[in-house]
N, C-alpha and C positions, 0 to 999 in steps of 0.2 A: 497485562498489556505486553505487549512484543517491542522490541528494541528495536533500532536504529537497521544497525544489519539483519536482524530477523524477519522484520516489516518488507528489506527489499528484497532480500533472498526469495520470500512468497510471492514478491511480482519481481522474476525477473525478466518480464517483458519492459521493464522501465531500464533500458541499456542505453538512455540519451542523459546527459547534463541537463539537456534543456524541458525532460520531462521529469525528470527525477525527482523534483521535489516536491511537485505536485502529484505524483504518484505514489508517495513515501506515505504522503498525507490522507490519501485513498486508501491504502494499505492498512495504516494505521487504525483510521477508522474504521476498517473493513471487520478488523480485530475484532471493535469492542461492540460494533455494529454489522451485521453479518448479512443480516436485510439490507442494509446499504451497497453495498457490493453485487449481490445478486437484482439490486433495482426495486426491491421491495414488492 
């Protein structure tokens, strides 16, 4: 699974505080879930 800073560097269209964390978690999941990301 990818880190904290790894997760955002992949999205770094997430350049707000206020989307950031909910994006991180996208990201995150994006990882381990690929089909998620692409909408399946």
């Amino acid at each position: 699974s990818l880190g904290v800073n790894a997760a955002f560097s992949e999205c770094s269209w997430c350049d707000t505080p206020e989307t950031f964390k909910k994006s991180l978690i996208i990201c995150i999941a994006g990882s381990a879930n690929p089909i998620y990301l692409t909408g399946g």
